[in-house]
C-alpha positions as a Python dict, from the first residue, in 0.01 Angstrom:
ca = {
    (1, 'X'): (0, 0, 0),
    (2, 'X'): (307, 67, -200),
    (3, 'X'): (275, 188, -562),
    (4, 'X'): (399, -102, -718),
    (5, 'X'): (215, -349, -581),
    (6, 'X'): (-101, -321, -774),
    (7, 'X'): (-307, -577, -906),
    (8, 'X'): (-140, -802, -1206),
    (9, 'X'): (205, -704, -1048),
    (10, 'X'): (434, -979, -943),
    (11, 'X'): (404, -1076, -601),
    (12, 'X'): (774, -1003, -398),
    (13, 'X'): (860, -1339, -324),
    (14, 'X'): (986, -1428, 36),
    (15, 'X'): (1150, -1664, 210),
    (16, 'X'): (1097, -1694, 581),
    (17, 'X'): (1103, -1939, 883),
    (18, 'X'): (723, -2101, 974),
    (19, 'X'): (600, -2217, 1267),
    (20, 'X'): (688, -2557, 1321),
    (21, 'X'): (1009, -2543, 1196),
    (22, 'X'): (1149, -2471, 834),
    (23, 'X'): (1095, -2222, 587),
    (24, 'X'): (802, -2106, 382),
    (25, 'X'): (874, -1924, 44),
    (26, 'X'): (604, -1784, -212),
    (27, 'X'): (770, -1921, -494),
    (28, 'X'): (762, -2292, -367),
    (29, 'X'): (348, -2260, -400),
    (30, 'X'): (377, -2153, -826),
    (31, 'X'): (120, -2324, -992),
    (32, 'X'): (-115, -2278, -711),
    (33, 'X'): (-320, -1995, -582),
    (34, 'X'): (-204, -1778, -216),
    (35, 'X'): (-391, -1628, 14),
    (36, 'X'): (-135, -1402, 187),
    (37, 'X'): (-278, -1243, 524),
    (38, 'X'): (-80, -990, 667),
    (39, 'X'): (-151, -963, 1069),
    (40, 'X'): (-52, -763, 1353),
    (41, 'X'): (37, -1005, 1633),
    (42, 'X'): (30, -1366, 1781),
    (43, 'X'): (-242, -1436, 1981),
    (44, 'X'): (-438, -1079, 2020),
    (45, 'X'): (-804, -1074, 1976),
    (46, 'X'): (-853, -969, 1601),
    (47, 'X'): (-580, -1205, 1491),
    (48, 'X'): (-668, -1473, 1690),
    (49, 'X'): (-1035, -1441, 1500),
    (50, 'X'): (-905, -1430, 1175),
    (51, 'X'): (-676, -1715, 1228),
    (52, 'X'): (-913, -1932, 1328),
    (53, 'X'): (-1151, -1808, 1068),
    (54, 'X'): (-905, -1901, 797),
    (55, 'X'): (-775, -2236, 958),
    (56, 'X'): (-1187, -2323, 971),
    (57, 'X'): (-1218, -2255, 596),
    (58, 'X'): (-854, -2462, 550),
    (59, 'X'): (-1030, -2773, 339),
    (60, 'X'): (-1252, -2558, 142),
    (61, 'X'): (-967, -2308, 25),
    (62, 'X'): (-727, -2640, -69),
    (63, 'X'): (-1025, -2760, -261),
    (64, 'X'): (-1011, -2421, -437),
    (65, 'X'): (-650, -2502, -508),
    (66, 'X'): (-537, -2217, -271),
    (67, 'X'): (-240, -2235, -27),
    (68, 'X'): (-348, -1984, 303),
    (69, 'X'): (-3, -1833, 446),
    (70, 'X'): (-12, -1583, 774),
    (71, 'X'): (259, -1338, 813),
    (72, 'X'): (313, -1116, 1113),
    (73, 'X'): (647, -966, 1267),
    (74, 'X'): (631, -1236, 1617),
    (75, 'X'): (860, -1494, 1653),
    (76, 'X'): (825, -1897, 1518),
    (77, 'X'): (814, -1955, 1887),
    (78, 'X'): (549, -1707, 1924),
    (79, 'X'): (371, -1819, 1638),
    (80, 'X'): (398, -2232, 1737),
    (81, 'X'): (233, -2107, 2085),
    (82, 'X'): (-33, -1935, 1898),
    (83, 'X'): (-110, -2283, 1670),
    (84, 'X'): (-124, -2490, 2004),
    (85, 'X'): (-303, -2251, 2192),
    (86, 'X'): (-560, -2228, 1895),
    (87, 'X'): (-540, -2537, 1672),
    (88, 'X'): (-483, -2309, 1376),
    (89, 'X'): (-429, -2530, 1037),
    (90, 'X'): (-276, -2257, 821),
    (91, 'X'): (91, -2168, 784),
    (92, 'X'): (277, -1895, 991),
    (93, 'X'): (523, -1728, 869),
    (94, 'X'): (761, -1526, 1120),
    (95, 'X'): (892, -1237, 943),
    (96, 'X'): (1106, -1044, 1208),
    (97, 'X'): (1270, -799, 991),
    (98, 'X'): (1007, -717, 806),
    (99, 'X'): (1127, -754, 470),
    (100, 'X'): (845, -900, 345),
    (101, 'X'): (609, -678, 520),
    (102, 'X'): (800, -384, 406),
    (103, 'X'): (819, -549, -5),
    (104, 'X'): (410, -589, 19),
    (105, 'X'): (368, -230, 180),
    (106, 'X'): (199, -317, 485),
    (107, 'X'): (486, -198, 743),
    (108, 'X'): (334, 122, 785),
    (109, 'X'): (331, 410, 1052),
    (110, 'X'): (-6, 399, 1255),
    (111, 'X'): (-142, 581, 1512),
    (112, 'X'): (-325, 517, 1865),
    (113, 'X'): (-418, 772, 2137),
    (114, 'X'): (-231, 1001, 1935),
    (115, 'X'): (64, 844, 1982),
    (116, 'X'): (294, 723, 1614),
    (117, 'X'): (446, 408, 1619),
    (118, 'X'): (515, 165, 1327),
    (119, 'X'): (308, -143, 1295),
    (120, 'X'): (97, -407, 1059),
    (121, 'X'): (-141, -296, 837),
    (122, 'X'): (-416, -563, 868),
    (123, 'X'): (-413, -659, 483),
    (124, 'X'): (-501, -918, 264),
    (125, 'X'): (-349, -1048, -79),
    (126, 'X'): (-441, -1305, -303),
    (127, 'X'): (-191, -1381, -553),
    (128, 'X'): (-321, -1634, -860),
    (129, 'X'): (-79, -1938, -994),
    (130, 'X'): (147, -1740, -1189),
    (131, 'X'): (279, -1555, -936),
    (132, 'X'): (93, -1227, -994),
    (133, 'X'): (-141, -1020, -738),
    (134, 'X'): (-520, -1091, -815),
    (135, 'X'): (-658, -890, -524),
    (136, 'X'): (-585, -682, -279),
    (137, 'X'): (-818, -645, 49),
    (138, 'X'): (-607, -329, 273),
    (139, 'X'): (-732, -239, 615),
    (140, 'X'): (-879, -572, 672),
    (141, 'X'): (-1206, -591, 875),
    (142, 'X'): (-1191, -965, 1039),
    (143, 'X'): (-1553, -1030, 1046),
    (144, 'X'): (-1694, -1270, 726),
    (145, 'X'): (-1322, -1209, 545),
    (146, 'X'): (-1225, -1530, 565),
    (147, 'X'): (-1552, -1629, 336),
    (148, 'X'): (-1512, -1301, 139),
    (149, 'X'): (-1144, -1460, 71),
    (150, 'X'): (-1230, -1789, -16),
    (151, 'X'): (-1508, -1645, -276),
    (152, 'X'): (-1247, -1462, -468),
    (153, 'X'): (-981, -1755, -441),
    (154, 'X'): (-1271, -1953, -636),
    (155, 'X'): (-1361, -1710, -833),
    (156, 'X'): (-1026, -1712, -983),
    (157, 'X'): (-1104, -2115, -1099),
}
């Protein structure tokens, strides 16, 4: 994670084309809580988990007053095949140039096999109504965060 992007910082605001069509921008959901989940790619097995797990928990997290927005570097035609393919609820957010992974800190160098190569951080935020970062959940394990999410989205009343 970047320095500045702590918790009670403002959340960098994006605007970005969703599946479906359109845009999606941070600011448009003031007055309401965000779940921002940063993911690696359309349609792999970890992503494809935690999708679902958040689209599952979709009613309960609007009932908590909390908007759930997925942001990975694939394509909106990527990400409308991964909604049909899945019947995911939440939004998608296609962010190609990574600004907005970049401004949240979560384009990052990783490494496989030994080989370097620049990719998603799996990474969590949950920014509160005013626009400012409540938690921060970095190097995301999929299993139970959906619930562990939705906890701290209530939790924040």
């Amino acid at each position: 994670m970047t320095a500045e992007l702590s918790i009670g910082s403002s959340a960098p605001d994006f605007t970005l084309p969703r599946d479906g069509g359109g845009t999606v921008s941070l600011s448009q959901f003031l007055g309401q809580k965000v779940v921002l989940y940063f993911y690696p790619k359309d349609d792999t097995s970890g992503c494809t988990v935690e999708a679902i797990d958040f689209t599952a928990l979709k009613d309960a997290f609007e009932k908590a007053g909390t908007v759930v927005i997925g942001l990975s570097p694939d394509s909106v035609a990527s990400h409308d095949k991964f909604c049909r393919k899945h019947a995911l609820g939440v939004i998608l957010a296609a962010d190609e140039d990574k600004t907005a992974l970049a401004a949240y800190g979560v384009w990052t160098e990783k490494s496989m096999y030994g080989r370097k190569y620049m990719g998603v951080e799996r990474t969590t935020v949950l920014v509160d109504a005013t626009g400012k970062i409540a938690r921060i959940w970095p190097k995301v394990k999929v299993k139970g965060h959906a619930e562990e999410v939705l906890e701290a989205a209530r939790s924040l009343g």
